[in-house]
N, C-alpha and C positions, 0 to 999 in steps of 0.2 A: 387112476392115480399113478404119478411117474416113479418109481424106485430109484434112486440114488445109487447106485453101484457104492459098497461098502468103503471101497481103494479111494473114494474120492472125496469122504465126510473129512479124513483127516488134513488134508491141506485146506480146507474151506475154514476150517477151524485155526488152523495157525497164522492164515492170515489177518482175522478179525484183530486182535492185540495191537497188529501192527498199524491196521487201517487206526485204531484208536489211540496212537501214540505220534499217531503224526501231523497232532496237531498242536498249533503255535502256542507256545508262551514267553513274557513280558519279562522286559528286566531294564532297572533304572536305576541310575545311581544318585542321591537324595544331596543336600544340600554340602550334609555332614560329611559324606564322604564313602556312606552306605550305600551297599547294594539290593536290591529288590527285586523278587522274583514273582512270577505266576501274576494270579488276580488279583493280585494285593497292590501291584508294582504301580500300577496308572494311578492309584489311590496315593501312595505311599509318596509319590514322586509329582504331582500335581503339576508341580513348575519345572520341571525337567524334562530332557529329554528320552523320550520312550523308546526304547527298544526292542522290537519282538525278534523272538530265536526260534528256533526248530527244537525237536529236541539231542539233534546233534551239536547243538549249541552255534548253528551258524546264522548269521542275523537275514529276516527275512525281510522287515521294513524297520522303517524311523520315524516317530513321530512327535512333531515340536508340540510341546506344550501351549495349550491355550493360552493367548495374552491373558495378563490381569489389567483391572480397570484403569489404574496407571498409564499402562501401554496402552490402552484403548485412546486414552483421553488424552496422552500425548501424540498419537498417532493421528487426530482427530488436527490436533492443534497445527499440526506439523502439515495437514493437508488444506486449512485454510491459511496458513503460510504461504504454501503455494499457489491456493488460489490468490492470494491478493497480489500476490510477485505477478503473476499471471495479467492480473487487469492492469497492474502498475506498467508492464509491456509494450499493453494491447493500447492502452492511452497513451505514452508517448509514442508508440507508431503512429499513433492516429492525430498527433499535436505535429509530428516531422511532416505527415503526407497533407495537413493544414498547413504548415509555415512556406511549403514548397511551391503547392496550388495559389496564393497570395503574393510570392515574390518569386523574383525569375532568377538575381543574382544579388550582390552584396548593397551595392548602388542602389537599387530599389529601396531598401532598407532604410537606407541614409537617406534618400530621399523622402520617404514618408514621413522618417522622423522629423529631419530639419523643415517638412512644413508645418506638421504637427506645432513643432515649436516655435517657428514664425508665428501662427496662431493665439498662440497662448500668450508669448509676449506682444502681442499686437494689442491684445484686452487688459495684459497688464498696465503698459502704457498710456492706455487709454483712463482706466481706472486709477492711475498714480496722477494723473492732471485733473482730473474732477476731482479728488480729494486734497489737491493744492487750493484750485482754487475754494474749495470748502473751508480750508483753515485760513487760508486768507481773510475769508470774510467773515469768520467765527474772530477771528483778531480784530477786527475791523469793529464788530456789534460791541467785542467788549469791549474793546476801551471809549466806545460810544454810552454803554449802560455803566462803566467807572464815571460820566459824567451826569449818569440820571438813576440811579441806583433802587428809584419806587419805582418805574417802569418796566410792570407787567408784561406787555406784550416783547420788548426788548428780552427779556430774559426769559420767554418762553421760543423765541428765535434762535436763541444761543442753545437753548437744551436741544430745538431742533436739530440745529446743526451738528451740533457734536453727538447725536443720535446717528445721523447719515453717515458723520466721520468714522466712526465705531463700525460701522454696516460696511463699508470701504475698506475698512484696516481687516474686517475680518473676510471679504472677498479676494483681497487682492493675498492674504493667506493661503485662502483654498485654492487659488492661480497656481502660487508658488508651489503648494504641496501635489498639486495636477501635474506639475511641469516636471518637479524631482521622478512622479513615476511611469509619467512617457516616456524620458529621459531612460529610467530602468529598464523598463518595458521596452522600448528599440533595442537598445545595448544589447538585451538577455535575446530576444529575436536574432541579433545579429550574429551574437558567438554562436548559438543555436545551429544558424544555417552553416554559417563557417563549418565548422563540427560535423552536421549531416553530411556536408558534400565531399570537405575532407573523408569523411570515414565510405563513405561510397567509391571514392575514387580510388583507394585502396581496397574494396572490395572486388572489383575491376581485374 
């Protein structure tokens, strides 16, 4: 067994206190305007910020308080925010890098459109003269059945006809409202590209 020389028990001994005093405690100050010390302080101060000290009183860390569910769930909200700005991005790069691969310059544009729309009025036209002559001869039947007014067959012609005319008025609608948004749909194409090549050539 080792003996300890007697000169050397006492500083073993004064140093233990110190080793035992140097260790950290907590201090937070509360909503109210309090302050809070030791193991109480993380409790006392929940939603605050935590401060731990020596006990020379000089701080050794800082710790933020836990979110509350609030902040969680705005924080949550705030990151599919971002994600959707995100895809809202990545699709119209991906609508720019489509309008560019399809047309070379502005012309194009105008050109697809204006045959686009030679097309469309090509069928309206066509459909506005079949429908002439349909009410022509719908005038025609009637005032042929004003001179025979029990004739059946006559008046099942005339309902024919003014069925087809009906069928007509409502195609040569669905033409016009085709036409209105090609019409849109070039236009918006065209500021589009404008826009894109503008802003690239300024990137430049």
């Amino acid at each position: 067994m080792i003996k300890i020389p007697p000169l050397l028990i006492l500083p073993l001994l004064v140093t233990l206190p110190v080793a035992a005093a140097a260790q950290t405690i907590k201090k937070c100050q509360d909503a109210s305007g309090k302050w809070h010390y030791g193991d109480i302080a993380a409790e006392a101060c929940a939603r605050s910020l935590i401060t731990e000290i020596d006990d020379r009183g000089l701080k050794v860390e800082e710790h933020q308080a836990p979110p509350t569910k609030e902040e969680l769930e705005a924080e949550k909200a705030a990151q599919e925010l971002r994600h959707l700005e995100q895809q809202r991005v990545e699709e119209r790069r991906l609508r720019e890098e489509h309008l560019l691969s399809v047309y070379d310059s502005e012309k194009s544009i105008v050109r697809a459109r204006d045959e686009r729309l030679a097309s469309i009025d090509q069928i309206l036209q066509s459909d506005e003269r079949y429908k002439s002559k349909l009410q022509e001869n719908l005038l025609s039947l009637e005032q042929l059945a004003s001179s025979n007014p029990g004739d059946q067959k006559l008046q099942q012609d005339i309902e024919g006809l003014r069925n087809q005319i009906y069928e007509y008025e409502g195609a040569i609608d669905s033409r016009l409202r085709e036409r209105e948004l090609v019409m849109s749909r070039y236009n918006n194409d065209l500021s589009r590209y404008r826009e894109i090549v503008k802003r690239r050539q300024a990137a430049k």
